[in-house]
C-alpha positions in Angstrom: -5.1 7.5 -20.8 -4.6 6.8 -24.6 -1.2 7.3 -26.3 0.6 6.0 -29.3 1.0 2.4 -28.8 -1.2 1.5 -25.5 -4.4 2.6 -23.5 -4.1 3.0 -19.8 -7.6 1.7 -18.9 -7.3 1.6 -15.3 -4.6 1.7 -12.1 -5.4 -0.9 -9.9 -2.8 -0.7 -7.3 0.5 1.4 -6.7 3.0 -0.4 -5.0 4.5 2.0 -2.5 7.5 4.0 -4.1 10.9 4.1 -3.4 13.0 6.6 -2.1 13.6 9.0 -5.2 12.8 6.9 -7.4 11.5 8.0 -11.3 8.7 5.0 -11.5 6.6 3.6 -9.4 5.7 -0.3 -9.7 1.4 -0.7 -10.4 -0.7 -3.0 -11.3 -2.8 -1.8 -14.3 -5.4 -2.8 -16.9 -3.6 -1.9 -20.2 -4.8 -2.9 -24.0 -1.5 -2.8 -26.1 -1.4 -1.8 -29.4 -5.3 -2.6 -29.6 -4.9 -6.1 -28.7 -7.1 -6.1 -25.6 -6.8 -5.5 -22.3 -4.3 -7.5 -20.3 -3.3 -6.9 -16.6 0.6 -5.3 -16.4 2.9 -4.7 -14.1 5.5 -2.4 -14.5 7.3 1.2 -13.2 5.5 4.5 -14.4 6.4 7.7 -14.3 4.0 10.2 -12.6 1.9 11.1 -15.7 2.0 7.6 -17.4 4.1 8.6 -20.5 7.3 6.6 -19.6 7.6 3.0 -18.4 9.9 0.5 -17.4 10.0 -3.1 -18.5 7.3 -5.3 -17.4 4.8 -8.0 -17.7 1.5 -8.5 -19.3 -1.1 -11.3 -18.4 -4.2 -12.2 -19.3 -7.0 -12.7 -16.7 -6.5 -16.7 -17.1 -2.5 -15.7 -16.6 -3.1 -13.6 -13.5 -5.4 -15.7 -11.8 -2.9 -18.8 -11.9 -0.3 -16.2 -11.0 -2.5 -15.2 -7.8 -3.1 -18.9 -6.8 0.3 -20.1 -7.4 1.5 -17.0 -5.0 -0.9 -18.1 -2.4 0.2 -21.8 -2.4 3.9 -20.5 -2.2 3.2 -18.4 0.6 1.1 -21.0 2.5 4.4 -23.4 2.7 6.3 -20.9 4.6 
């Protein structure tokens, strides 16, 4: 999905949703404002033309985010 300011490239997980909730928290593949794409997570509505605040990482980003999360989680 292409609008204004970002292109949804692709959805790669939807985090499950809370009770009545607006947005939904996914993980997505999003190029902002043309600057490439960059893994995101954030809330979006059901049509993907409102979002919350979120974060942005590249891939070298997300993997050190993925390998700190399994050390953490390892310790407890």
């Amino acid at each position: 999905m292409k609008a204004g300011n970002f292109e949804l490239i692709e959805v790669l997980h939807q985090f499950p949703a809370q009770e009545n909730a607006v947005y939904r928290k996914e993980l997505c593949i999003v190029d902002w404002f043309g600057n490439g794409p960059k893994y995101d997570i954030r809330g979006w509505n059901d049509d993907h033309t409102k979002m919350t605040k979120g974060i942005s990482m590249t891939e070298e980003e997300f993997r050190e985010l993925i390998g700190f999360g399994k050390t953490f989680l390892e310790q407890k």
